[in-house]
C-alpha positions as CSV (number, residue, x, y, z in Angstrom):
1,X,-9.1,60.7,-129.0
2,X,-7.5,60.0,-126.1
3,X,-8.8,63.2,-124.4
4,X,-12.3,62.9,-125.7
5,X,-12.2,59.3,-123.9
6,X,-10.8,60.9,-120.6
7,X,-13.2,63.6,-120.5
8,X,-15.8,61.3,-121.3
9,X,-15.4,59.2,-118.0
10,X,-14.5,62.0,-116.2
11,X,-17.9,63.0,-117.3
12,X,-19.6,59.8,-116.5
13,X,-17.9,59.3,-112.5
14,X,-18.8,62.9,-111.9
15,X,-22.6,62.0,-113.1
16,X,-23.1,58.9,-110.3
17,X,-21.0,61.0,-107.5
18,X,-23.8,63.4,-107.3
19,X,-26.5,60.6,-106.3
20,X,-25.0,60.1,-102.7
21,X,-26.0,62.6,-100.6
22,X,-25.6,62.9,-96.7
23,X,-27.6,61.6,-93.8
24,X,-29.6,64.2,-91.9
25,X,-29.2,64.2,-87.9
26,X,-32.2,62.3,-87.3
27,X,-31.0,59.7,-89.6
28,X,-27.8,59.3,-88.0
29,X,-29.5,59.3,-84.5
30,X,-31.9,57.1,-86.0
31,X,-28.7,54.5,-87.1
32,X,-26.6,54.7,-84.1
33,X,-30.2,54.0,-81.5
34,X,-30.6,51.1,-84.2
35,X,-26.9,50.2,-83.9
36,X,-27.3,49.9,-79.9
37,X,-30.8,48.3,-79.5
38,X,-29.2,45.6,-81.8
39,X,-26.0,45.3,-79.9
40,X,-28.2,45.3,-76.1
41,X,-30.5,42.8,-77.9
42,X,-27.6,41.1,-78.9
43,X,-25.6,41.4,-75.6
44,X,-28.9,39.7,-73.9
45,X,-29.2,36.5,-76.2
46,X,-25.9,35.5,-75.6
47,X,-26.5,35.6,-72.1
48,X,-29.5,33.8,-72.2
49,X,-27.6,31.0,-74.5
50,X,-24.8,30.7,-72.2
51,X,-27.4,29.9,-69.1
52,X,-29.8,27.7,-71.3
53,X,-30.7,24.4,-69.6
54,X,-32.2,22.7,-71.7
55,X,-30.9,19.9,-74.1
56,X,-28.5,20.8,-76.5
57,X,-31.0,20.4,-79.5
58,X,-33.1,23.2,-77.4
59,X,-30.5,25.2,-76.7
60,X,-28.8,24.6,-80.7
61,X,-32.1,26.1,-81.9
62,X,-33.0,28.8,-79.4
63,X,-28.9,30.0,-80.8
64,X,-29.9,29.5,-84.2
65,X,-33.1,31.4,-83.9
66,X,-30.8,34.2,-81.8
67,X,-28.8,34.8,-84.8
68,X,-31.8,34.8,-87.2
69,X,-33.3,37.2,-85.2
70,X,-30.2,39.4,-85.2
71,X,-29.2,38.9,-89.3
72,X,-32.9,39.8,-89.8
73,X,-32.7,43.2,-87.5
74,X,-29.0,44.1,-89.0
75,X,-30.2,43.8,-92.7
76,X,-33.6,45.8,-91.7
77,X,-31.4,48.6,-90.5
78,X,-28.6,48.5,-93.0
79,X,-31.9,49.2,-95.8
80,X,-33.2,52.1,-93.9
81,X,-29.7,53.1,-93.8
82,X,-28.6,53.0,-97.3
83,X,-32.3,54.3,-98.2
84,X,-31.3,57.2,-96.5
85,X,-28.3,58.0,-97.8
86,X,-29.6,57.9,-101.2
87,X,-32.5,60.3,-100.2
């Protein structure tokens, strides 16, 4: 019984491993030009929130908006990614 059991998740973990399959070149050049427009974009809006002059509710909300921005653009890409992989 103890066998059947093993076999049987043995079975079932070889089943799911086969749905992951490997990203093509142009996906993974696709990822890392993602991976450094995101870091440049991210790069410039740090700059532009250490020189804001404005008050610090303007320049609070310009960072907030910054970071939006950025989590928005990382979870877009990390999608495409993981769509890709599964492809």
């Amino acid at each position: 019984m103890k066998l059947l059991n093993l076999l049987l998740i043995l079975a079932v973990c070889l089943f799911f491993s086969t749905a992951h399959s490997a990203e093509t070149i142009s996906e993974k050049a696709q990822a890392t030009k993602d991976d450094i427009k995101r870091d440049a974009n991210k790069a410039v809006n740090r700059v532009e929130e250490s020189t804001c002059t404005g008050t610090d509710a303007e320049c609070a909300k310009q960072k907030i908006s910054n970071r939006a921005e950025e989590a928005k653009d990382a979870i877009k890409d990390k999608s495409s990614e993981i769509k890709n992989n599964l492809d």
